[in-house]
Structure formats: structure tokens, C-alpha cells
Predicted model as a PDB file, atoms N, CA, C, CB and O in Angstrom, pLDDT in the B-factor column:
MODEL        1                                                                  
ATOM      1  N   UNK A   1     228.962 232.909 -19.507  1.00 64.00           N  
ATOM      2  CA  UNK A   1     228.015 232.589 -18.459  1.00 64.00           C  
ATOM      3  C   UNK A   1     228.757 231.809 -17.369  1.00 64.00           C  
ATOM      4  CB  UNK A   1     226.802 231.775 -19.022  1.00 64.00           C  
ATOM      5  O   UNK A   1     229.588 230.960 -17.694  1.00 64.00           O  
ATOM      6  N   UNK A   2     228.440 232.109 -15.903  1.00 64.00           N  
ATOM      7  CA  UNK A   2     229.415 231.156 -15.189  1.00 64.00           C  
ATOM      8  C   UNK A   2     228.920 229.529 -15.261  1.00 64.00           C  
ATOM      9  CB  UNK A   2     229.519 231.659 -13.546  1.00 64.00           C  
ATOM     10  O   UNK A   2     227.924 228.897 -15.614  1.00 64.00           O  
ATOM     11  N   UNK A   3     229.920 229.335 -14.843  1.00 74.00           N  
ATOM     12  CA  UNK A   3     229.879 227.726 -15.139  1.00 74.00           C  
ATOM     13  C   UNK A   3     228.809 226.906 -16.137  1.00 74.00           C  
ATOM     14  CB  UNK A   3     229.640 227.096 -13.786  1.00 74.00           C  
ATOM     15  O   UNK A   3     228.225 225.825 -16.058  1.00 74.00           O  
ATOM     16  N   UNK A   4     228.864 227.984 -17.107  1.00 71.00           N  
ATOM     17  CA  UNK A   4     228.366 227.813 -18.835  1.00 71.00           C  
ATOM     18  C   UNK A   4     226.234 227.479 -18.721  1.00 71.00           C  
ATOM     19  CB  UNK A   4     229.584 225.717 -19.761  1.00 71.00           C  
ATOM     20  O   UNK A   4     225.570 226.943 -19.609  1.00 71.00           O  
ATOM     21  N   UNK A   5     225.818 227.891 -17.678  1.00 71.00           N  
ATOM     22  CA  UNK A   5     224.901 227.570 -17.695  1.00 71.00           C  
ATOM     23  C   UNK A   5     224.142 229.349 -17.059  1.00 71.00           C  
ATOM     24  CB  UNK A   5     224.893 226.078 -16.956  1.00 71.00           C  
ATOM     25  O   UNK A   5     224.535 230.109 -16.174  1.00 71.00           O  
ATOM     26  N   UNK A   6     222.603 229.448 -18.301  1.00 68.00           N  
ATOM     27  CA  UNK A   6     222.386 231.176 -17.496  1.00 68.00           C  
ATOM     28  C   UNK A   6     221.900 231.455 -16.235  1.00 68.00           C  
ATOM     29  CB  UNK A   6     221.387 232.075 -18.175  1.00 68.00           C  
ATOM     30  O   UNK A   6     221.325 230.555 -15.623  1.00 68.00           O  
ATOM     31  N   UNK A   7     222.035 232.563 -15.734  1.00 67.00           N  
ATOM     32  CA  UNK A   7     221.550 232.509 -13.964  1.00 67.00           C  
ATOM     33  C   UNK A   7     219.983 231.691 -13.879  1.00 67.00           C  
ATOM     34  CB  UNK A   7     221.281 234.514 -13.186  1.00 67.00           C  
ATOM     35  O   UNK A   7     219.405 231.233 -14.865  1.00 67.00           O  
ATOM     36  N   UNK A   8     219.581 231.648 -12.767  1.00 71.00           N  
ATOM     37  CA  UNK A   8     218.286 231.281 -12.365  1.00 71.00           C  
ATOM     38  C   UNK A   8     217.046 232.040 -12.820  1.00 71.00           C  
ATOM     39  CB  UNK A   8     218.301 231.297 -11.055  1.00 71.00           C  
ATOM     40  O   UNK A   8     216.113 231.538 -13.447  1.00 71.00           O  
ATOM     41  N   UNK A   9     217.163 233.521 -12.364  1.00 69.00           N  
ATOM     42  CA  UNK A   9     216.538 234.695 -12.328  1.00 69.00           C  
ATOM     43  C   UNK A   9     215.284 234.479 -11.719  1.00 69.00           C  
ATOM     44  CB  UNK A   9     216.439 235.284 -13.574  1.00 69.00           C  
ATOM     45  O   UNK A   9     214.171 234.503 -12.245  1.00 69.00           O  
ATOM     46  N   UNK A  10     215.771 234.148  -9.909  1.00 69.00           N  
ATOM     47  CA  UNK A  10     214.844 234.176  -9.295  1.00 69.00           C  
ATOM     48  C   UNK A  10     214.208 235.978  -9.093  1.00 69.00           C  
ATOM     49  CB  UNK A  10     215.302 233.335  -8.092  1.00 69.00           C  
ATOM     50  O   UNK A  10     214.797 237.059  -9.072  1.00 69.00           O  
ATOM     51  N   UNK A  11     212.936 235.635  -8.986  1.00 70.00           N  
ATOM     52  CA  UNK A  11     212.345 237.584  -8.682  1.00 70.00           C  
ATOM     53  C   UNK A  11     213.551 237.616  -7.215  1.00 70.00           C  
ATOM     54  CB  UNK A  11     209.697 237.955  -7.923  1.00 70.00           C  
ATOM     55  O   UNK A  11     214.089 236.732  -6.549  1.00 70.00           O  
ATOM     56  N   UNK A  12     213.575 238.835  -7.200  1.00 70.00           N  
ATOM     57  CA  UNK A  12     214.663 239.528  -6.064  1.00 70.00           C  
ATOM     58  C   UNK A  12     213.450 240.121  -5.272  1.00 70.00           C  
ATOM     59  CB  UNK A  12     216.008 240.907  -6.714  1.00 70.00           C  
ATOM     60  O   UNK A  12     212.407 239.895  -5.886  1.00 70.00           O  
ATOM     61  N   UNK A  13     213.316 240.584  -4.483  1.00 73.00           N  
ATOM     62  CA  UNK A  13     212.599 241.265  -3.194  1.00 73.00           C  
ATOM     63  C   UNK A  13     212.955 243.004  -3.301  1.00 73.00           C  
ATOM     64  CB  UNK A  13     213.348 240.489  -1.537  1.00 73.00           C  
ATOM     65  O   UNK A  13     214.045 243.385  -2.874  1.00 73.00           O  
ATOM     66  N   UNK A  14     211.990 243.994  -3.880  1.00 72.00           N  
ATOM     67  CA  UNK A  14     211.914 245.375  -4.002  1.00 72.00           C  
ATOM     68  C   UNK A  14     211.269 246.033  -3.277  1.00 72.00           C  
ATOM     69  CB  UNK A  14     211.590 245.726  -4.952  1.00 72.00           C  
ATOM     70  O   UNK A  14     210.143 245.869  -2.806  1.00 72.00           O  
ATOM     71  N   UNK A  15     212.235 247.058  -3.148  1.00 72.00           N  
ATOM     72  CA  UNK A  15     211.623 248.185  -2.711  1.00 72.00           C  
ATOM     73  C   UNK A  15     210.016 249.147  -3.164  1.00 72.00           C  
ATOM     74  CB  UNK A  15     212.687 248.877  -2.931  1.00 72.00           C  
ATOM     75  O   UNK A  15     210.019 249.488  -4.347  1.00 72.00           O  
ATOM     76  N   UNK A  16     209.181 249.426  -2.639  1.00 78.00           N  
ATOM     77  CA  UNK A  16     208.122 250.267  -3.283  1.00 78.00           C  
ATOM     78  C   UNK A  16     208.270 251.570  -3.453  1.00 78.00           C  
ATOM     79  CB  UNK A  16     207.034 250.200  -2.680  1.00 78.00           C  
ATOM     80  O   UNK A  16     207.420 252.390  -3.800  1.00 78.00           O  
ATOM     81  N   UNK A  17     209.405 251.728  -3.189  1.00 83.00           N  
ATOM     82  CA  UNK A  17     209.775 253.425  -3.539  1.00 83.00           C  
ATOM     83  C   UNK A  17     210.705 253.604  -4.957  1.00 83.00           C  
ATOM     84  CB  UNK A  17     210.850 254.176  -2.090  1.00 83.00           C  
ATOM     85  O   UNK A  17     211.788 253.020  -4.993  1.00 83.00           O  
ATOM     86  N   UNK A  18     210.376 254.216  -5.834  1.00 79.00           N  
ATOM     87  CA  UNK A  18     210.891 254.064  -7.169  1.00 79.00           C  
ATOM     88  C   UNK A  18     212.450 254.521  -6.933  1.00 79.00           C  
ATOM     89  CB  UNK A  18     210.006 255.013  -8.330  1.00 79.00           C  
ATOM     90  O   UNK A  18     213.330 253.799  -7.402  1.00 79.00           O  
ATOM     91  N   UNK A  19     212.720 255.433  -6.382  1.00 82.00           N  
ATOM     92  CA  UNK A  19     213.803 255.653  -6.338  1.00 82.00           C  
ATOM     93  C   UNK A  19     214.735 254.997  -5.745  1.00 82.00           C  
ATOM     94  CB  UNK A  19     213.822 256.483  -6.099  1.00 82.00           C  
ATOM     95  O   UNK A  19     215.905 255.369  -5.831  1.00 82.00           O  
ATOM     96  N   UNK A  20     214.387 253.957  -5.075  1.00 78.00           N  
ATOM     97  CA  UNK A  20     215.403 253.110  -4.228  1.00 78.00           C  
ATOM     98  C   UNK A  20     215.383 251.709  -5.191  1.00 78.00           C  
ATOM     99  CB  UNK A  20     214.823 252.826  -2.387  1.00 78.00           C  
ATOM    100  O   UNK A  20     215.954 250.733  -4.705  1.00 78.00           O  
ATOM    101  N   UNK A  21     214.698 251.541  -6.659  1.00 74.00           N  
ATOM    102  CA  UNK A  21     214.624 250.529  -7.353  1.00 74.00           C  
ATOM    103  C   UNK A  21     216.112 250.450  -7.822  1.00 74.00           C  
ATOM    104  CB  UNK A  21     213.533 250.620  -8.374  1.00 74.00           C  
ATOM    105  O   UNK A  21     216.779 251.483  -7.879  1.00 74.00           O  
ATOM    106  N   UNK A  22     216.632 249.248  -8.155  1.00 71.00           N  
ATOM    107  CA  UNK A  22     217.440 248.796  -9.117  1.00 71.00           C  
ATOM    108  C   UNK A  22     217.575 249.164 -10.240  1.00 71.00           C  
ATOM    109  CB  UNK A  22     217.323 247.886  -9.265  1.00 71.00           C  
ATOM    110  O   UNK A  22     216.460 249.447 -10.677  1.00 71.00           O  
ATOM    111  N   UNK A  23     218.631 249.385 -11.250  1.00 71.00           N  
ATOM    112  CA  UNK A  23     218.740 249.797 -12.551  1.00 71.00           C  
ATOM    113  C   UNK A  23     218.547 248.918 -13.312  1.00 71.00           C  
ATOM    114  CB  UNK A  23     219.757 250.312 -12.868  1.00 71.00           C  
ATOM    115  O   UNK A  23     218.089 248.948 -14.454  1.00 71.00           O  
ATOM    116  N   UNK A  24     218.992 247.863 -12.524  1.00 69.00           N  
ATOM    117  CA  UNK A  24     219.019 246.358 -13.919  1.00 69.00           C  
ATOM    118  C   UNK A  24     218.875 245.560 -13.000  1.00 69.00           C  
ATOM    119  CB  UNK A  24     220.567 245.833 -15.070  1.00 69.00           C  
ATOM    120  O   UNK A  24     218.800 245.933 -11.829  1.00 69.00           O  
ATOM    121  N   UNK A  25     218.780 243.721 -13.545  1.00 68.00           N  
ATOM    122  CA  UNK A  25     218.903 242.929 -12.753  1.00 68.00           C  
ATOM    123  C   UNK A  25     217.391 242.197 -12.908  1.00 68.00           C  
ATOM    124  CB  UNK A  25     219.380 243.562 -11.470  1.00 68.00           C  
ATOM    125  O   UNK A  25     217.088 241.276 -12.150  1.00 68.00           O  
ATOM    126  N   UNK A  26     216.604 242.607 -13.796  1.00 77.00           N  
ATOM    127  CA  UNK A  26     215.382 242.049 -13.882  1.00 77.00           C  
ATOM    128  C   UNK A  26     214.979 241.123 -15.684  1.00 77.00           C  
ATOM    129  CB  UNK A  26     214.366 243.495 -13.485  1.00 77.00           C  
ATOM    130  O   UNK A  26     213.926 240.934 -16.293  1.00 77.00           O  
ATOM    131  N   UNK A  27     216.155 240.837 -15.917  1.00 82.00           N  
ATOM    132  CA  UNK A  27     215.638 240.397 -17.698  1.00 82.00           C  
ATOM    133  C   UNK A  27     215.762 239.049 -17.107  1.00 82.00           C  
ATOM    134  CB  UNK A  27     216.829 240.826 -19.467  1.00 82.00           C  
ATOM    135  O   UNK A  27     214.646 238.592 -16.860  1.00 82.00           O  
ATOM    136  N   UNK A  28     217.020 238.010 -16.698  1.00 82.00           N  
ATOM    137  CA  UNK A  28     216.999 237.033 -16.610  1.00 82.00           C  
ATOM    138  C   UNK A  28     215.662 236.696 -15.991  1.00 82.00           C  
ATOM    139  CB  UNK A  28     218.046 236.721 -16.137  1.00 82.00           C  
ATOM    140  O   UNK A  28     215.044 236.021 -16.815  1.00 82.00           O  
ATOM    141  N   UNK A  29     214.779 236.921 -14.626  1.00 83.00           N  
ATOM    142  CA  UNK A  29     213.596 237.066 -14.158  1.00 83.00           C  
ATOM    143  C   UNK A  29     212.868 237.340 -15.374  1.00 83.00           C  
ATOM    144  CB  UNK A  29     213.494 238.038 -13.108  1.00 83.00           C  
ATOM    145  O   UNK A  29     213.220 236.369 -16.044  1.00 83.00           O  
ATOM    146  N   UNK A  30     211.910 238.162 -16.284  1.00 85.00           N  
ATOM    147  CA  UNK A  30     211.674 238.088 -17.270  1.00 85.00           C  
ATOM    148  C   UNK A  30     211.606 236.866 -18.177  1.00 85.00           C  
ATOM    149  CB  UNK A  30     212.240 238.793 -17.505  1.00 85.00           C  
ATOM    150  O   UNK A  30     210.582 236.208 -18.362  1.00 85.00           O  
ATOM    151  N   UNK A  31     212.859 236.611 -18.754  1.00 85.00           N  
ATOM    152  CA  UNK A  31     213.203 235.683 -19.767  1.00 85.00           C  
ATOM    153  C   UNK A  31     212.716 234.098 -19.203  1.00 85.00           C  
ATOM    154  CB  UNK A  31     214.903 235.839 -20.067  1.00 85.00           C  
ATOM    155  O   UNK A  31     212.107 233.245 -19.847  1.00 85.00           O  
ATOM    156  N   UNK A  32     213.107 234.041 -18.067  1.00 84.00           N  
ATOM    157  CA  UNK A  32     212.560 232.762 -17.604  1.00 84.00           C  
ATOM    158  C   UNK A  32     210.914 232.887 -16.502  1.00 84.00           C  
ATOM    159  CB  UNK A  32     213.995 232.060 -16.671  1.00 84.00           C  
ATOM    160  O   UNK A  32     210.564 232.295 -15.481  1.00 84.00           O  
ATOM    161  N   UNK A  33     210.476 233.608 -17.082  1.00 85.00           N  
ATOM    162  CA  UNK A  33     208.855 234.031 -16.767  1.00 85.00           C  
ATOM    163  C   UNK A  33     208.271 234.261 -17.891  1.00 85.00           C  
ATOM    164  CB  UNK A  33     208.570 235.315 -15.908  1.00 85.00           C  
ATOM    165  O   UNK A  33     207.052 234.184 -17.738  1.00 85.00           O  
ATOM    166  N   UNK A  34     208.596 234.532 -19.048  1.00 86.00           N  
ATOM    167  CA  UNK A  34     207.785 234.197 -20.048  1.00 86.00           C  
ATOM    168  C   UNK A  34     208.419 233.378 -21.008  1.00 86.00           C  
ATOM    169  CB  UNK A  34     207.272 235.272 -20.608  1.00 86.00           C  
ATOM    170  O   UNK A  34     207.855 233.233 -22.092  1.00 86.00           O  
ATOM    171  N   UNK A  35     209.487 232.822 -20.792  1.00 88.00           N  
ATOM    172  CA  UNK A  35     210.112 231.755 -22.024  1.00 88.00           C  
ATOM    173  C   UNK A  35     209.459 230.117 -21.423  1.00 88.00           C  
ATOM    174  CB  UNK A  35     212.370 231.783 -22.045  1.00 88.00           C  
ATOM    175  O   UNK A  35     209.432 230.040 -20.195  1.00 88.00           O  
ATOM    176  N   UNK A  36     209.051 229.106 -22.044  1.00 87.00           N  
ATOM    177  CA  UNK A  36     208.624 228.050 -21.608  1.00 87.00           C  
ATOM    178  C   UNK A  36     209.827 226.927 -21.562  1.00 87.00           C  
ATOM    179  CB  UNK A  36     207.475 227.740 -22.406  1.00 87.00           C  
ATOM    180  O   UNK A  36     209.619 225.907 -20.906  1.00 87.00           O  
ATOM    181  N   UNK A  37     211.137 227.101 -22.275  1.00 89.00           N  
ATOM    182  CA  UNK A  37     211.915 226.401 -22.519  1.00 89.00           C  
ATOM    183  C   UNK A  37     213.352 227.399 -22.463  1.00 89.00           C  
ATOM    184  CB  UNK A  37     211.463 225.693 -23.726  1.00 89.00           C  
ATOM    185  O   UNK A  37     213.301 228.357 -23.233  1.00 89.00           O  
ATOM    186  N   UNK A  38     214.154 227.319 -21.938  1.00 88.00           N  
ATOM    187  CA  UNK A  38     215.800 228.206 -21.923  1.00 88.00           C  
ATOM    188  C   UNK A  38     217.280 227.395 -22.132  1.00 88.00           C  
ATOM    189  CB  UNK A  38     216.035 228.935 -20.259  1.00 88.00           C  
ATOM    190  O   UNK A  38     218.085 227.219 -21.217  1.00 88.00           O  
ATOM    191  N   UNK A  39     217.441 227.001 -23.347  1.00 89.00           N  
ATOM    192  CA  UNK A  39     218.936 226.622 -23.446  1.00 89.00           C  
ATOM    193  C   UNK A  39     219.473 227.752 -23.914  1.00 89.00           C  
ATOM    194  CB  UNK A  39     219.327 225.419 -24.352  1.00 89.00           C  
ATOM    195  O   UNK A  39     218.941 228.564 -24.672  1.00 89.00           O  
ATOM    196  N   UNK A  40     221.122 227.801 -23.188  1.00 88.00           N  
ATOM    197  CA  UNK A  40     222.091 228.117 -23.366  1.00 88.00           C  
ATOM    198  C   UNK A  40     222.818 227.151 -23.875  1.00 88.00           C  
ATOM    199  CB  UNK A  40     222.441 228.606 -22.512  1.00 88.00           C  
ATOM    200  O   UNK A  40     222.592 225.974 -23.595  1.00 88.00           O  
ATOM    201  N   UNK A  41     224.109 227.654 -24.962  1.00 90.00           N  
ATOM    202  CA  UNK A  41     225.353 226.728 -25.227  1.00 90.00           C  
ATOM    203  C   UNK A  41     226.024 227.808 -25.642  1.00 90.00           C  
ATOM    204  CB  UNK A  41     225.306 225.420 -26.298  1.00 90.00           C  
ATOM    205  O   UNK A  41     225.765 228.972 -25.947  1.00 90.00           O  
ATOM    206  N   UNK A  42     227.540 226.667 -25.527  1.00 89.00           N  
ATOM    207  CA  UNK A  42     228.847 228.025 -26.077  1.00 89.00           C  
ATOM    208  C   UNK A  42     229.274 227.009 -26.963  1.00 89.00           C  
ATOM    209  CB  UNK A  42     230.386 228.808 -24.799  1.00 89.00           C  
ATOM    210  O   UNK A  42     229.653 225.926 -26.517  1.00 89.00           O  
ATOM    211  N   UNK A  43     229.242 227.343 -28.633  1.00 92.00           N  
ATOM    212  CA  UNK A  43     229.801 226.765 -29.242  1.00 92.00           C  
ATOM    213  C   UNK A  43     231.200 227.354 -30.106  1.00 92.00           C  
ATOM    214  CB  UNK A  43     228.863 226.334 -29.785  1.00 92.00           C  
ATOM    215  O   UNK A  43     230.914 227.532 -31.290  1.00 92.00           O  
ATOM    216  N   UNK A  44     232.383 227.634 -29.835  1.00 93.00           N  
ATOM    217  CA  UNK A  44     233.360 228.174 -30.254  1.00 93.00           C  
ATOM    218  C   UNK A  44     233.611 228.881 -29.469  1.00 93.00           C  
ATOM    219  CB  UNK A  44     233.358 228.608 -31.240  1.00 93.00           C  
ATOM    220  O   UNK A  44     233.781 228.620 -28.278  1.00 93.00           O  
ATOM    221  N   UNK A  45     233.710 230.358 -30.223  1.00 92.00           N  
ATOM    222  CA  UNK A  45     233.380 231.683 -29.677  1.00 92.00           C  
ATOM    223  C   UNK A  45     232.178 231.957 -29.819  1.00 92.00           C  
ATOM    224  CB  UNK A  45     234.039 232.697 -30.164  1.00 92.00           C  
ATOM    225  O   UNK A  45     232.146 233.090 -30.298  1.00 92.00           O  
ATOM    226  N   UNK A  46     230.796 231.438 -29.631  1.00 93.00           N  
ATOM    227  CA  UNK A  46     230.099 231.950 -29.986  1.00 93.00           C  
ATOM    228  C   UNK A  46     228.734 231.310 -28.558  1.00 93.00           C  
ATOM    229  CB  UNK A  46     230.147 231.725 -31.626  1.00 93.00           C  
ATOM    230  O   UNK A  46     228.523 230.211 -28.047  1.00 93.00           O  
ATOM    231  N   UNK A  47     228.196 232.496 -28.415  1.00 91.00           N  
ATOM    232  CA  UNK A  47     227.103 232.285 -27.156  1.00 91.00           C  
ATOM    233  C   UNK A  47     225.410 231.609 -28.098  1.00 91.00           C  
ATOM    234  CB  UNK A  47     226.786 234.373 -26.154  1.00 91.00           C  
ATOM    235  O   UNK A  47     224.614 232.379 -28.636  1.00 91.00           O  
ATOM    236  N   UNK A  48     225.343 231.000 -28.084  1.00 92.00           N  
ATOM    237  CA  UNK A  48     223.691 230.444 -28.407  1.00 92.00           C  
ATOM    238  C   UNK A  48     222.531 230.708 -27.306  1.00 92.00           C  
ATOM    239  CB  UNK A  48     223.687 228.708 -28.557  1.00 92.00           C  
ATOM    240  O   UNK A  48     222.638 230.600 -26.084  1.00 92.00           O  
ATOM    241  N   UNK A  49     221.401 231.080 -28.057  1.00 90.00           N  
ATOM    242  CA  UNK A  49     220.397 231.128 -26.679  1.00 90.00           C  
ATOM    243  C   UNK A  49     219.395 231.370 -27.314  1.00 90.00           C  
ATOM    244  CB  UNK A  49     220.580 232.201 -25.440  1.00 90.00           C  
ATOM    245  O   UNK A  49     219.034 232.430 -27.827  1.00 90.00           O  
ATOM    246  N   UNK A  50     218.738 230.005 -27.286  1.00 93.00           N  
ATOM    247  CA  UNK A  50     217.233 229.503 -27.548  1.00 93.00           C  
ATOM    248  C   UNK A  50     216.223 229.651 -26.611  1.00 93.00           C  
ATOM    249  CB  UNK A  50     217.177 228.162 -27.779  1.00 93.00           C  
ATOM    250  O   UNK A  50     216.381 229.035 -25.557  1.00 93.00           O  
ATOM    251  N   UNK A  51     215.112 230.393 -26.757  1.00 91.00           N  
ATOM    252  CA  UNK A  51     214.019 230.714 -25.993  1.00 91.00           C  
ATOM    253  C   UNK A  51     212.871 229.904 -26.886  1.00 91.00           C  
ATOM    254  CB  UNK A  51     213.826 232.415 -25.808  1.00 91.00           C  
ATOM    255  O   UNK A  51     212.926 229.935 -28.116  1.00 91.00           O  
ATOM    256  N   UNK A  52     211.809 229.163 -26.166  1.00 91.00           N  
ATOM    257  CA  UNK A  52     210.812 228.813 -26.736  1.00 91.00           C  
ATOM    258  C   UNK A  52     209.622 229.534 -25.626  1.00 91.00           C  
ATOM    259  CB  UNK A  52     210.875 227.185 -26.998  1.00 91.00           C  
ATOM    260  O   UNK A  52     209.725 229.572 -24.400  1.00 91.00           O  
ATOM    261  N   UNK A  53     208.576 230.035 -26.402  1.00 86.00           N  
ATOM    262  CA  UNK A  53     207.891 231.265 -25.957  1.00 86.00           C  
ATOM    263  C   UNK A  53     206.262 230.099 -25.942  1.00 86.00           C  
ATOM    264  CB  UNK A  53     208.070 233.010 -27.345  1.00 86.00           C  
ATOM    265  O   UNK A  53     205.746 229.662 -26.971  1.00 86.00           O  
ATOM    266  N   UNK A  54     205.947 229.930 -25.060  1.00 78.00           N  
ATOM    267  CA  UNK A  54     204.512 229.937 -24.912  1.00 78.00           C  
ATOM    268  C   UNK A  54     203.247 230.552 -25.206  1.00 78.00           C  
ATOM    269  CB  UNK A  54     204.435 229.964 -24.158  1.00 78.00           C  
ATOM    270  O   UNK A  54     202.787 231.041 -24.175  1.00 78.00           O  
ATOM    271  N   UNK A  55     202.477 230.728 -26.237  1.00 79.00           N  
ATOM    272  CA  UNK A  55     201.994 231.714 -26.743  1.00 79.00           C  
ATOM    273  C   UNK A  55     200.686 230.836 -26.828  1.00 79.00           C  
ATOM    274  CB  UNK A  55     202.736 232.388 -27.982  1.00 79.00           C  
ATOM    275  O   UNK A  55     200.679 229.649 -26.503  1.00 79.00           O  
ATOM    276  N   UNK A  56     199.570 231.522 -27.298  1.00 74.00           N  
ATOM    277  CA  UNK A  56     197.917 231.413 -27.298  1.00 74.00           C  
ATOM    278  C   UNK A  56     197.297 231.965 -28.530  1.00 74.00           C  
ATOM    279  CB  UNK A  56     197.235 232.240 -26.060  1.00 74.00           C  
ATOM    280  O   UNK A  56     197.111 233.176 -28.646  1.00 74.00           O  
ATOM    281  N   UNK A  57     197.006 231.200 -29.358  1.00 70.00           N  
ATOM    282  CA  UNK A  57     196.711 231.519 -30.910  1.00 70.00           C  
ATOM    283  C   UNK A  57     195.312 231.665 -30.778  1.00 70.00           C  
ATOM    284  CB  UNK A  57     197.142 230.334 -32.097  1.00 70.00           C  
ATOM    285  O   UNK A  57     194.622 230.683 -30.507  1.00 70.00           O  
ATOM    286  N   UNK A  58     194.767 232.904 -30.956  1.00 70.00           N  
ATOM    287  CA  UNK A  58     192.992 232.914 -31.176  1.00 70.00           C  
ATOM    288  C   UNK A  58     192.661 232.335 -32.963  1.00 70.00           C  
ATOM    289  CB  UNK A  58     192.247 235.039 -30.936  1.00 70.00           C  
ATOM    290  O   UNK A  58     193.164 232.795 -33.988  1.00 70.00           O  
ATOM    291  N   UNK A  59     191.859 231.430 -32.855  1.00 70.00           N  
ATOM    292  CA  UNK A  59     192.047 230.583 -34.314  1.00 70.00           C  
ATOM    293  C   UNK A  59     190.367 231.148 -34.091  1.00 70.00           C  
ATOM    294  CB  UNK A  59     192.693 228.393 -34.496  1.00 70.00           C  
ATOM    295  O   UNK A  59     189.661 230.189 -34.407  1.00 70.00           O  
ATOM    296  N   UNK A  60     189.770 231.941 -33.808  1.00 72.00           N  
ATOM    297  CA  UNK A  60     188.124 231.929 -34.100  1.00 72.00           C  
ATOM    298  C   UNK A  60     188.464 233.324 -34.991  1.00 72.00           C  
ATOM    299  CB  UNK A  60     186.762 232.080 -32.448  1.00 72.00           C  
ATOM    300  O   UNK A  60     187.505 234.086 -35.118  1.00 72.00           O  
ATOM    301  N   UNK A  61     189.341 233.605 -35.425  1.00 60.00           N  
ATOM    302  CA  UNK A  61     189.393 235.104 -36.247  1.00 60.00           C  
ATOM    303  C   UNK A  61     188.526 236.236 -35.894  1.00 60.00           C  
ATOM    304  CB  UNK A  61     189.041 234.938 -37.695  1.00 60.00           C  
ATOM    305  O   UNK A  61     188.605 237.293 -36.520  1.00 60.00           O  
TER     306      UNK A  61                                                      
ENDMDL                                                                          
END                                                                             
């Protein structure tokens, strides 16, 4: 990750024509739109990445 921390993933500005869409470039956006919490770490060789997810439990069954 550069300078060990993950991008922002601000939304980017699209086109409305499907074919002029992007291939990729939309998870980081995603990940930090539905994750409530985002650490990254590099411990060794090894990438860590904790998402804590905001979620809504219906407890009336």
C-alpha cells in the first residue's frame, strides 16, 4: 500500500454511458462505504486488513 496506509476511495465522477464506464477502481469506494471501521497493517511479509461492518440485527424474529 503506498505509504503503508489504504487509498481514500473517494466516489470518482462517471460517465452515464456504460460503455465509457471504468473496469475497476470502485472496491476501495465500496469498502469504505460499507465498512464502519478500516485498518490496514504490514506485519512481516504479510498485508492485514480488518473491516468492521455495520450491520442491523432484526431481534423481533
Amino acid at each position: 500500500m503506498p505509504d503503508g496506509k489504504p487509498p481514500l476511495g473517494n466516489a470518482q465522477p462517471i460517465s452515464p454511458v456504460i460503455e465509457d464506464l471504468p473496469e475497476g477502481g470502485f472496491g476501495w469506494f465500496l469498502i469504505r462505504d460499507l465498512a464502519k471501521d478500516v485498518c490496514y497493517r504490514r506485519i512481516g511479509a504479510e498485508n492485514l486488513l480488518d473491516l468492521r461492518l455495520a450491520i442491523a440485527l432484526n431481534l423481533q424474529g
